[in-house]
N, C-alpha and C positions, 0 to 999 in steps of 0.2 A: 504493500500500500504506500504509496508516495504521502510525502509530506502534504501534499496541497489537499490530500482526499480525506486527509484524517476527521478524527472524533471531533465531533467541533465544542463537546463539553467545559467550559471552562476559558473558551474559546474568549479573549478582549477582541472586540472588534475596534475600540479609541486606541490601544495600544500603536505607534509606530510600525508599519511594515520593512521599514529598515532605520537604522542606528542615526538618529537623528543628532547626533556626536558628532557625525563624520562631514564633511564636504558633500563626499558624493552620494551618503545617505538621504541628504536632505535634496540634493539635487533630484534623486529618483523618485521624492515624497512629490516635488512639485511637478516633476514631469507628468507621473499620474495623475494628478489633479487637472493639470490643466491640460490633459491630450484630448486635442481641436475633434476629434472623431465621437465623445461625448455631446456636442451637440446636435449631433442627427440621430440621439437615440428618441426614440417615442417618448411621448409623455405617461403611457403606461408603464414606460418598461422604468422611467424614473420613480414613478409612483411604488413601484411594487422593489424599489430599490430601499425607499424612504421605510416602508413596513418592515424590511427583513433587518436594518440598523437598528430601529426602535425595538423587535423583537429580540434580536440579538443581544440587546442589551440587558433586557431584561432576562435573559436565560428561556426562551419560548420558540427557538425558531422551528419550522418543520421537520418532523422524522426525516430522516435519508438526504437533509442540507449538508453541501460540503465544506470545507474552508475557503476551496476555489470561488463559490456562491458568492460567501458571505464577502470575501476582497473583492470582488467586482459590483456586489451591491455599494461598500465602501468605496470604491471607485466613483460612481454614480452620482452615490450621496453627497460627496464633498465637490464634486465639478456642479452640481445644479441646487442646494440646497445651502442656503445663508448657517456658517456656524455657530452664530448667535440665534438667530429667532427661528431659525430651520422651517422657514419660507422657502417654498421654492424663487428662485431668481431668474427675470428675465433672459432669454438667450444672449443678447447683444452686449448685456452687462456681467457676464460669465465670464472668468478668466479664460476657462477654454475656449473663448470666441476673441483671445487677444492676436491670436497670430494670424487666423484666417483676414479677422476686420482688422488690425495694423497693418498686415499686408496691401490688400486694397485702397485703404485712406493713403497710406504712406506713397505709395505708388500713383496713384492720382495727384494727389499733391506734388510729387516730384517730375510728374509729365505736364500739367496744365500752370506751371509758373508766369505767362509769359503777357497774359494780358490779366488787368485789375481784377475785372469779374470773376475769373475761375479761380485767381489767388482770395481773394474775400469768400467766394463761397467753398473751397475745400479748407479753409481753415475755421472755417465756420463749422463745418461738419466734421472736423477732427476736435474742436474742442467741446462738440456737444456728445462726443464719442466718448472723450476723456470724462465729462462730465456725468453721463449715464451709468460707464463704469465704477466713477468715484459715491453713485448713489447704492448702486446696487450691491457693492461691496463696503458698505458701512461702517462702522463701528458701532455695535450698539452697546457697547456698555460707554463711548464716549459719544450719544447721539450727535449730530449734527444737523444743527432747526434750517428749516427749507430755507429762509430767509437768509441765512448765511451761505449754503449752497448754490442759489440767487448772485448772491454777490461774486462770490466766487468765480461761478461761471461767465457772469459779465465781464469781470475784471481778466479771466482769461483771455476769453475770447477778444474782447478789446485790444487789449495788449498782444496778441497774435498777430492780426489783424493788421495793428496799427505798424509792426517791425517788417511785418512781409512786405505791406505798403509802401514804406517808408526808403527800406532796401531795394525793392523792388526798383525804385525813383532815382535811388542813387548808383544803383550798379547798371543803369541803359547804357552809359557807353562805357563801362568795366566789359572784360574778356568775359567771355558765355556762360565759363564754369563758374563764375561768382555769384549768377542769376541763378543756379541752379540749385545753388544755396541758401537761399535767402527760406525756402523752407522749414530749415534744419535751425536757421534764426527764431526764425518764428515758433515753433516749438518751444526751442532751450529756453526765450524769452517767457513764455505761455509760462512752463512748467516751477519759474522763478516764482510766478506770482500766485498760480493757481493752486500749489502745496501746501503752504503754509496758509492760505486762508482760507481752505478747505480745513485748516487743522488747527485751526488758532488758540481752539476753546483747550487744545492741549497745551498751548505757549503757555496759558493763562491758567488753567489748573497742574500741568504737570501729568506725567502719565506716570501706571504703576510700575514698580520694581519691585523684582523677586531675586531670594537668593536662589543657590543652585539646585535647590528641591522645592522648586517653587509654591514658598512661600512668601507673600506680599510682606513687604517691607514698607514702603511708604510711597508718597507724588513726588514727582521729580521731575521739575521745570527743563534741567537743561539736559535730561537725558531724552526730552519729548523735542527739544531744539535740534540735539545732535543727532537723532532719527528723521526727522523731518528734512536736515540738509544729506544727511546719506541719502534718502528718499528721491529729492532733487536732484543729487549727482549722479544717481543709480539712473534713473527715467533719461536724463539727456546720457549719459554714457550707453543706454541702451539703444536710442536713436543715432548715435553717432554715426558706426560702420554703414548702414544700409541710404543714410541719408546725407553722406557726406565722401563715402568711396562710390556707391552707385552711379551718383551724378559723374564721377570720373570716366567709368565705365559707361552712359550711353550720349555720353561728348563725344567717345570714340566712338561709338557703334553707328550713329546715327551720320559720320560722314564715307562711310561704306557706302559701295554704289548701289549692293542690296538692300540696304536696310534706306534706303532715300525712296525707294520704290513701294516701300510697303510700311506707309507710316502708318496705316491705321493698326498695326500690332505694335507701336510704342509705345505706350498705353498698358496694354495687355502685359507686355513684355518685362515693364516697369514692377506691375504688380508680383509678377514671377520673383524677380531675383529681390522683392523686399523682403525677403525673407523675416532668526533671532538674533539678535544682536549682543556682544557684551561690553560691559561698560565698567571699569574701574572704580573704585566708589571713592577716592580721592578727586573725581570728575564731581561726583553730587554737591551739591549743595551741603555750607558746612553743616546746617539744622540737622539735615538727614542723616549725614553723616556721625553725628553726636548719638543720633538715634540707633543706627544700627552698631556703633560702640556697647551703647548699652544692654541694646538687646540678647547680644551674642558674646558672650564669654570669650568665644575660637575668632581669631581675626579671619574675618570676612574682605577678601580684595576683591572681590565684581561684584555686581551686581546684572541683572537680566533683564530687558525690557522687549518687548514686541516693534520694531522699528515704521512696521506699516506697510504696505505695498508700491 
């Protein structure tokens, strides 16, 4: 009998399916989670995902369920169901819908740079993309009121808008590749302003800290600061290659004498190749820091926070 078929008695299905210690433990945690082929499952077949977690946890699932079953319900579960209020989540706001829809946005925006209108309306559509995602993956134990969401997304979108604009004006007679950049501007710009005021109400209370057997320890402002600029740097470092080597890539392609022939797959083409944290507690705040002194006998050097998406 293979491991995957066994006794499911006893079975954690919240348990880790690999060593979340490791780099590339946690690598395979999110790959799972967010494989783009999840989102063409039925809404049945989510449905009867969401019953076998719930069963499972309670020690009830059906005679003759395997282990195999139960990771692929867990598969399911966490690509379409919020882990806080265990709502199911809009497709388009689904992590697993970030590479198929980043590819497309990304791609269009990097082919239609060249006049006003199609730069105002795909960055329009990329930060209402950003914005959909940022609602439907929430935090709910740190809610965020529609009103500041609102702003958020004005202020993104604005600010997008206003850099592609703006660049767009100033690079007409710069060399081609510079126009083709002005995208990747608009973004990194967007994602300055649109993170932290999507996250503010954390600048302003602090977010928790756990030691390493996660136990909460206290709010801490500037571990919710230095999450939120990883967060920033991570989102523009994740756009860089595809939006900033691409344009290199069909500078050249595009003065081939085939590909001058067959512009209407430029477009197409584009889309194709767009292909926890720890924290030192000498970083916290000194309050906090006095606090978990006191608390803990054993010197305590990290602390643990959730740094965000």
């Amino acid at each position: 009998m293979s491991k995957m078929e066994g006794d499911v008695s006893g079975f954690n299905i919240d348990a880790p399916r690999w060593d979340q210690r490791t780099f590339l433990g946690r690598v395979k945690h999110f790959f799972n989670i967010t494989d783009p082929r999840t989102v063409l499952v039925p809404e049945r077949e989510l449905d009867w995902a969401k019953v076998m977690v719930e069963k499972s946890r309670i020690g009830v699932v059906p005679p003759g369920t395997q282990v195999e079953q139960l990771l692929y319900a867990k598969k399911l579960y966490d690509s379409a169901f919020h882990p806080d209020t265990g709502e199911k989540m809009n497709v388009i706001g689904r992590m697993s819908f970030q590479v198929p829809g980043g590819m497309i946005i990304t791609g269009f925006m990097l082919q239609f740079y060249r006049t006003m209108p199609a730069v105002i309306f795909w960055q329009w559509v990329n930060q209402s993309f950003n914005a959909l995602v940022n609602y439907t993956n929430r935090n709910a134990a740190s809610p965020t009121s529609l009103r500041q969401m609102a702003l958020s997304y004005i202020s993104a979108t604005t600010t997008a808008v206003a850099t592609a604009v703006s660049m767009n004006m100033l690079t007409k007679k710069a060399p081609p590749l510079l126009g083709r950049w002005v995208p990747f501007a608009a973004v990194a710009a967007a994602n300055c302003v649109n993170i932290p005021m999507m996250r503010q109400q954390e600048l302003i209370e602090g977010i928790c800290v756990k030691d390493r057997n996660d136990n909460e320890i206290g709010q801490s402002r500037r571990a919710a600061a230095i999450g939120i600029t990883q967060v920033v740097i991570s989102r523009i470092t994740m756009a860089a290659p595809g939006m900033i080597l691409l344009p290199v890539l069909m500078e050249r392609l595009e003065k081939l004498c085939f590909m001058k022939k067959v512009k209407v797959l430029h477009a197409p083409l584009q889309v194709m190749l767009s292909g926890c944290f720890e924290l030192p507690v000498s970083y916290l705040e000194p309050e906090l820091q006095d606090t978990i002194r006191a608390k803990y006998r054993e010197l305590v050097p990290y602390v643990y926070f959730n740094k965000g998406l």
